[in-house]
C-alpha positions as CSV (number, residue, x, y, z in Angstrom):
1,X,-18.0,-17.5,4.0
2,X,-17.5,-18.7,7.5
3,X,-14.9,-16.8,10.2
4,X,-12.0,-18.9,9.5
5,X,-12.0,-18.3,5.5
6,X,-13.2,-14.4,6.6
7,X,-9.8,-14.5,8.3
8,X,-7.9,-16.1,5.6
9,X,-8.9,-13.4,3.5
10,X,-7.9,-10.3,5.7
11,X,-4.6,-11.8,6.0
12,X,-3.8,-12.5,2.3
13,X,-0.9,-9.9,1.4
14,X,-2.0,-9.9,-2.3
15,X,-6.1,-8.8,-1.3
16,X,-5.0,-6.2,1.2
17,X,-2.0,-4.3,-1.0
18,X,-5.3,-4.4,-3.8
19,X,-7.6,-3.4,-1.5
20,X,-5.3,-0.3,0.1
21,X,-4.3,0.5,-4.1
22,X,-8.0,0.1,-4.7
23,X,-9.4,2.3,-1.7
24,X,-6.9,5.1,-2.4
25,X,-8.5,5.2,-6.1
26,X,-11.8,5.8,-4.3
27,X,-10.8,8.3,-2.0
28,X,-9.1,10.4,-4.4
29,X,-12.0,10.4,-6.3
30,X,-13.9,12.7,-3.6
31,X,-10.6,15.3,-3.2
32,X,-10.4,18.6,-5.1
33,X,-8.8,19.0,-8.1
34,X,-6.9,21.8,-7.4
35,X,-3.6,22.5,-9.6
36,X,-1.4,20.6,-6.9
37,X,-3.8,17.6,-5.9
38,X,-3.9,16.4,-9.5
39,X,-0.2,16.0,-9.1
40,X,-0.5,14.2,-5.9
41,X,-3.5,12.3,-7.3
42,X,-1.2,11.0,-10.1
43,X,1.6,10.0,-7.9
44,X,-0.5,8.2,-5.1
45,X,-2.0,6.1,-7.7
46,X,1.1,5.5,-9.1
47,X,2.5,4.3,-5.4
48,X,-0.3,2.7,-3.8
49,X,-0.4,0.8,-7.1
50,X,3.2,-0.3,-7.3
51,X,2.4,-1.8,-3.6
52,X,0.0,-4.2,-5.5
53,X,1.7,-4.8,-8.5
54,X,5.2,-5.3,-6.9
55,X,4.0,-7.9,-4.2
56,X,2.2,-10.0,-6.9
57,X,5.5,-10.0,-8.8
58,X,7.1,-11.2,-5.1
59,X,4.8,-13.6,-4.8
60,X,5.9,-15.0,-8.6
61,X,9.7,-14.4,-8.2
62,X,12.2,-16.6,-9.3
63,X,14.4,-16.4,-6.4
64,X,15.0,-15.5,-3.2
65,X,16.6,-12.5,-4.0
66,X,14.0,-11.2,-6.5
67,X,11.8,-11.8,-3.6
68,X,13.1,-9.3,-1.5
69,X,14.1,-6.8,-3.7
70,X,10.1,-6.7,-5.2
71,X,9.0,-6.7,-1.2
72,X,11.6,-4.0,-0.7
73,X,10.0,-1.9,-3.6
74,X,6.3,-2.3,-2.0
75,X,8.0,-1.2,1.3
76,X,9.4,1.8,-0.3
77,X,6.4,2.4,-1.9
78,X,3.8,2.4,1.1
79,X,6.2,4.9,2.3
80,X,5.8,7.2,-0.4
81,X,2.1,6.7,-0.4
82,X,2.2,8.4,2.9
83,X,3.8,11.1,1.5
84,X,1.5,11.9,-1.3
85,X,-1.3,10.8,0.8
86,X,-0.2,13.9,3.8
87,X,0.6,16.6,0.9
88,X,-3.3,16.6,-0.6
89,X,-5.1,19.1,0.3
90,X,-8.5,18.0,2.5
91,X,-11.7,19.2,4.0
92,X,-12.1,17.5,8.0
93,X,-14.5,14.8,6.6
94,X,-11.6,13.5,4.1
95,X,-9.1,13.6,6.6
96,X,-10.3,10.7,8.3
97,X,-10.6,8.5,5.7
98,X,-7.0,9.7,4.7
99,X,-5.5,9.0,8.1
100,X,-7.2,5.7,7.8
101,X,-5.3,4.8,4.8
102,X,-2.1,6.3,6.1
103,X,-2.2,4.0,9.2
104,X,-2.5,1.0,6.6
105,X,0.2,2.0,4.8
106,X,1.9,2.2,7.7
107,X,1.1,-1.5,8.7
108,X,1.8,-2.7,5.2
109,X,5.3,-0.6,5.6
110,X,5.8,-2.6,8.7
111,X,4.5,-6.0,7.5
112,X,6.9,-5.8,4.5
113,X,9.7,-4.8,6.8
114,X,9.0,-8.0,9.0
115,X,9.5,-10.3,6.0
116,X,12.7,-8.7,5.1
117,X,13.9,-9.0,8.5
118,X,12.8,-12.7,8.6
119,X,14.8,-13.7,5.3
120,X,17.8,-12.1,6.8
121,X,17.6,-13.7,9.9
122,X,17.2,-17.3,8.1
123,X,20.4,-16.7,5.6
């Protein structure tokens, strides 16, 4: 793969929500399971998966208003990501990978909120 389809790739909205749903899965798989983490396990796989599954069906809408309503979802779903991602309960190693996914969730938060201001702006 040479740097140009390397960069295609890191760009791809579908790839990264998958990778961010599929990196949570791994990272919960090294947390306790505590009474209250396997609750917040159950929801940030939930979440984190919605972010994949809803921008796929973005990506296959039938209109430009099912667009934006699924990219709305993943939006709201990052954000809750971040929610369940700050309530688990971690040793100092695992909070460094957690903050890592935090801050994408973050930038998918803020990618998703880009393309709902840019099909606003071209109405």
């Amino acid at each position: 793969m040479d740097a140009k389809e390397n960069n295609v790739r890191k760009y791809n909205l579908e790839d990264r929500t998958f990778d961010f749903a599929n990196n949570c899965k791994e990272f919960l798989k090294t947390i306790d399971k505590n009474i209250h983490n396997v609750e917040y396990y159950k929801q940030l796989i939930r979440s984190s998966g919605s972010v994949a599954a809803n921008f796929i069906e973005a990506n296959e809408s039938f209109s430009r208003n099912d667009f934006s309503h699924r990219v709305k979802i993943c939006r709201k779903e990052a954000k809750e990501s971040i929610l369940w991602l700050k309530l688990i309960d971690l040793n100092e190693t695992q909070a460094l990978k957690r903050d890592s996914l935090i801050q994408e969730a973050t930038e998918l938060m803020k990618i998703f909120g880009a393309i709902l201001e840019k099909l606003k702006n071209t109405n």
